[in-house]
C-alpha positions in Angstrom: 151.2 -42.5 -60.2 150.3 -41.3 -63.6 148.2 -44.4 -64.0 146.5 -44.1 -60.2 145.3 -40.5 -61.5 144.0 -41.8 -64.4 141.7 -44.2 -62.7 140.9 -41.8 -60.2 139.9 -39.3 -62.9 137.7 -42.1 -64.9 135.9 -43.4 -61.3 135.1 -39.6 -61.1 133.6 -39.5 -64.7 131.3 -42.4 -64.2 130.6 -41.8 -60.4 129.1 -38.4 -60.9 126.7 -40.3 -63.8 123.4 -40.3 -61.6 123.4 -36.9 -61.8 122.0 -36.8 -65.0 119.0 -38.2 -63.9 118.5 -35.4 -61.3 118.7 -32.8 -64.7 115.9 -35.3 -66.0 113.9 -35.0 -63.4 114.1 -31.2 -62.7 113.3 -30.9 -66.4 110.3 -33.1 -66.2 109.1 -31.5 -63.1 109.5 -28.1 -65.0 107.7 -28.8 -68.0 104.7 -26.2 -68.5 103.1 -29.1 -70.9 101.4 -32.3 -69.1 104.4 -35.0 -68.9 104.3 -38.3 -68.0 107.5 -40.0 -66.8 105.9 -43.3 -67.8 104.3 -42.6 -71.2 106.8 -39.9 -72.9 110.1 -40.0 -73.8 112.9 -38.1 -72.2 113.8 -36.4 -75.4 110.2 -34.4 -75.0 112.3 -32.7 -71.8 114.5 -31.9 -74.3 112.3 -30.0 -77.1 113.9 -26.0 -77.6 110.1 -24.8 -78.3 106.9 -25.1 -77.1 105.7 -26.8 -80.0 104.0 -30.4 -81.0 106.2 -33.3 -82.1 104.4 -35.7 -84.8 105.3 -39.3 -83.3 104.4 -42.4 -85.1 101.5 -43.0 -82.9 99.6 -39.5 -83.1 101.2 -35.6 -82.0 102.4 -34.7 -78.5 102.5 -31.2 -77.0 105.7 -30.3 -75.2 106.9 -27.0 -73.6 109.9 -27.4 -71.2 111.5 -24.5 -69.9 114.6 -26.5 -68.6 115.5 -27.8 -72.0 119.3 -26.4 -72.1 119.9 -28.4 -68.5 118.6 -31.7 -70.7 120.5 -31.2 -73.7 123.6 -30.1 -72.2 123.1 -33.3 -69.6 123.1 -35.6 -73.0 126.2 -34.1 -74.2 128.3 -33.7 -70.7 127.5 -37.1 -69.5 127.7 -38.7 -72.6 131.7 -37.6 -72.8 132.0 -38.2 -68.8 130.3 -41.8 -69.6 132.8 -42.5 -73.0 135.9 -40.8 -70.5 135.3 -43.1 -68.0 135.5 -45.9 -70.0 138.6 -45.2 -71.4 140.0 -44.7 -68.7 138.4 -47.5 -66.6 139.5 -50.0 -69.2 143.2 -50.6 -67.9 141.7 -51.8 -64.4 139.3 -54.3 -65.5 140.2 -57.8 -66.0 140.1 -59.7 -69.4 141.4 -57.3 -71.4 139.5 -58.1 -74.7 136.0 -58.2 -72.9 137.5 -54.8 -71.5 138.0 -53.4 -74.7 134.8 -54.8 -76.4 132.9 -53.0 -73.2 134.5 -49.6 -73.9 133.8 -49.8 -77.1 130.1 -49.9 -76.5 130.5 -47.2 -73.8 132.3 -44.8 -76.1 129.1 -45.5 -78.9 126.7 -45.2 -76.1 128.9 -41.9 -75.2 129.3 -40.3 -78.5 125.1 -41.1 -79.3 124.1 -39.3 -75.8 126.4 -36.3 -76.9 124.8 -36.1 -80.5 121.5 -36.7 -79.0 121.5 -33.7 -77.4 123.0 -31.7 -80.5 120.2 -32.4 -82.0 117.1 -32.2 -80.3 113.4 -33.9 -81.4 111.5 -31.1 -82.5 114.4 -29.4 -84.7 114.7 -32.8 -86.4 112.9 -36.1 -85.3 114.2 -38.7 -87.8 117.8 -37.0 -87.4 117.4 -37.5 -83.8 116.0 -41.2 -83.9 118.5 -42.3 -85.8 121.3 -40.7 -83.3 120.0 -41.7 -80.4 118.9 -45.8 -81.7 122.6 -46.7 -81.0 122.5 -45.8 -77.4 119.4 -48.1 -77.1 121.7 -51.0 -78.3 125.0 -49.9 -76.9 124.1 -49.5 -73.5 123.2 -53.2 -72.0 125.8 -54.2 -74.8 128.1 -52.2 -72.6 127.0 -53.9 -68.9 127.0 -57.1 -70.4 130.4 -57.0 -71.8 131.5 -55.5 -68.4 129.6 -58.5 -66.7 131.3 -61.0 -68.5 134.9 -59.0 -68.1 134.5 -58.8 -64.4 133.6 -62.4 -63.9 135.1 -65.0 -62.7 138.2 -62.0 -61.4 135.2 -60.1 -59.4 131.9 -62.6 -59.6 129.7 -61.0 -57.1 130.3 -57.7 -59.2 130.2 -59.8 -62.2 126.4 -61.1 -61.9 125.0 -58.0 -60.5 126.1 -56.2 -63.2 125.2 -58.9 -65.6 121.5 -58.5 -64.1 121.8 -54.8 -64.5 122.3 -55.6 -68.2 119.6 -57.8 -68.9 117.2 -55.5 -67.1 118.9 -52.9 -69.4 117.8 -54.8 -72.3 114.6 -56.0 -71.5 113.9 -51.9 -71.7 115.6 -51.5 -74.8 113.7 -54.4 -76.4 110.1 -53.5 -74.9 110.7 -49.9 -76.1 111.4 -50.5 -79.7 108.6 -53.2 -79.9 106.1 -50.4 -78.5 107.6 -47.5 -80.3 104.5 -47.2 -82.4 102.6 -47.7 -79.0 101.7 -43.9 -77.2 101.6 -45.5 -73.4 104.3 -46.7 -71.7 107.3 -44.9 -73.7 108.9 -43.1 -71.1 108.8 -46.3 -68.5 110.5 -48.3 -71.1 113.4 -45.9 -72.2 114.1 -45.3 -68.5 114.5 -48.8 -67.8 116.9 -49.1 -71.0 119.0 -46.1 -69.9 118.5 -45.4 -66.1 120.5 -48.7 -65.4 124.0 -47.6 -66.8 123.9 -44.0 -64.7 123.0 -45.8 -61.9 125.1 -49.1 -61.8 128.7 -47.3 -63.0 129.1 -45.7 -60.0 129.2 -48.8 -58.0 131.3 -50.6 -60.6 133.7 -47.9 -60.5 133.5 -47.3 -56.7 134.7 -51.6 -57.1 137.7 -51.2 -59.2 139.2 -48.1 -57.2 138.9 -50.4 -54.0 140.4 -53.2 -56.3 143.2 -51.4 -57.2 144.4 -50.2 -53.9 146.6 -47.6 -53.2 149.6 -46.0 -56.1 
């Protein structure tokens, strides 16, 4: 029973993950500075001031009210996201692909929740270099998942292994064209917008899998 609760408890974690978008998008929509959802990243929505961040490619003005919904968002659903994989782990098959995926989900996790400890425009380089791991962590994290699914679950298996690769092909074309000031935001959404939107299902799969306690 103790172990049904457990899984019930880590589907919840992961299932309520799409909500961080919604924060995004409230935040975006907020923003008393022009925002582009395809050219800026989502840690402008983030900014505690209404201030100018000096990016590689020039300076960008940002001003966005909901800023505290943002930054808490990183750090909730980064511990719901690591939570979830904890306690996900026992039902997947392949227990060392299991483990290997939490692992990534917990890094992914813990650089979501110091992402939003440290926002861009108190320190940008700080806050590169907390969030970069995320960026690698995250289609690490499907991909593993993928290949611990399969062959035990292999419709499940592929979809999420094309989650993945979609989740890398946005992780990849955003640090190639981080010195680039168009298309930012499209690429970082396609890099993280996967994971809160494909975990649900996953997790929805393995409480179905597992049946009744």
């Amino acid at each position: 029973m103790a172990g049904r609760r457990a899984v019930i408890v880590g589907a919840v974690a992961w299932i309520v993950q799409p909500l961080y978008l919604v924060a995004e998008l409230v935040a975006a929509r907020g923003s008393t500075a022009p925002y582009s959802l395809l050219d800026q990243t989502i840690s402008d929505l983030g900014a505690t001031q209404c201030t100018t961040i000096a990016y590689p490619y020039g300076d960008v003005a940002v001003c966005s009210p909901w800023h505290p919904l943002v930054n808490a968002s990183f750090v909730v659903f980064g511990v719901l996201l690591a939570l979830g994989a904890v306690l996900l782990r026992g039902s997947l098959p392949r227990p060392r692909l299991a483990t290997a995926s939490t692992v990534a989900w917990v890094v992914a996790g813990l650089s979501s929740v110091a992402t939003g400890l440290v926002p861009v425009d108190q320190d940008l380089e700080l806050h590169a270099l907390v969030a970069l791991p995320s960026l690698v962590a995250l289609p690490l994290a499907l991909l593993l998942l993928a290949a611990s699914l399969h062959p035990a679950v292999p419709r499940l298996g592929a979809a999420t292994a094309v989650v993945g690769l979609a989740s890398l092909a946005g992780s990849v074309a955003f640090l190639l064209t981080a010195t680039s000031p168009d298309l930012g935001g499209l690429w970082e959404r396609l890099a993280f917008w996967p994971s809160y939107l494909w975990v649900p299902v996953v997790a929805v799969a393995l409480l179905r899998r597992r049946g009744p306690a």
